[in-house]
Residue, then its C-alpha position, 0 to 999 in steps of 0.5 A: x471532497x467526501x470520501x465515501x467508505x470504500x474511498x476512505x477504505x482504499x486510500x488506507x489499504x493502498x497507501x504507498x508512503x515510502x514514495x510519497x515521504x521519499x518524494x517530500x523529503x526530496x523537495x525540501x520539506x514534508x510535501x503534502x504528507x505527514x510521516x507520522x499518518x504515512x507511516x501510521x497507514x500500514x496500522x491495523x492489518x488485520x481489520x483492513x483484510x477483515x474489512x476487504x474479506x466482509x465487503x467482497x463476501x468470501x465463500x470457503x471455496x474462495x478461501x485459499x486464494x484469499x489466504x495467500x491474498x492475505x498473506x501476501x499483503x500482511x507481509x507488504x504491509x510490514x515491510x512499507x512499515x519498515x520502509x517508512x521507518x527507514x525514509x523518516x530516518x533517512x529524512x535528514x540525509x536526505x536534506x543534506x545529500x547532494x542530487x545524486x545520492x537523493x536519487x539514488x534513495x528515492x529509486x530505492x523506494x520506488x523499486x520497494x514499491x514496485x516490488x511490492x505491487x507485483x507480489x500483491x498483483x501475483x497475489x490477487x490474480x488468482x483471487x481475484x479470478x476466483x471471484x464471482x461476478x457480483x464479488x469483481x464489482x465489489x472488488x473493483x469498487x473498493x481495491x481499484x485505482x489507489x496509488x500504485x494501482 
């Protein structure tokens, strides 16, 4: 499957890998996904929300909203950065912990991410709300539907 930019652009902004490493760790093995690129995702803040700012084309009225946007997810994107370290590190207690305390770990990351989708939700309305017609489209075309979405 080809990904178009935005498709590409999406999968990088939204990427949730605490879950994903969580969740192949659990299995035994890495999954499908490979910790050092999960964990690499979070990279680049500033040219992901330069990115987003271009292609939605903010306008100075918009501009607060789109600092506390901004804000919001430089501060998420830190902390799944941390939250990826910490699962790499747990990667072995994982293998040898018993079903319970596995759970346990990956309920700890699932309740990180969801956390964190409700800070970018409450972030993004208010942005979102201020946008122009033509800017929603843009915005539902790069920024709907990745994970967690």
């Amino acid at each position: 499957m080809k990904l178009n930019k935005s498709s590409s652009a999406l999968l990088v902004l939204l990427a949730m890998p605490g879950v994903a490493l969580a969740q192949g760790v659990a299995a035994g093995g890495e999954g499908n996904v490979n910790p050092a690129m999960a964990c690499a995702a979070d990279q680049h803040i500033d040219g992901q929300l330069a990115f987003i700012k271009a292609e939605l084309k903010i306008t100075d009225e918009q501009t607060p909203s789109w600092s506390v946007f901004a804000n919001t997810f430089r501060v998420n994107k830190e902390k799944q950065a941390a939250s990826c370290a910490q699962a790499r590190k747990q990667a072995h207690s994982m293998r040898s912990a018993d079903l319970l305390d596995s759970m346990k770990m990956m309920e700890m990351h699932l309740s990180e991410q969801l956390d964190s989708l409700r800070a970018i939700d409450a972030a993004i309305r208010p942005l979102y709300e201020a946008l122009t017609a033509e800017q929603k489209k843009k915005a539902d075309e790069i920024l709907k539907g990745g994970p967690g979405m």
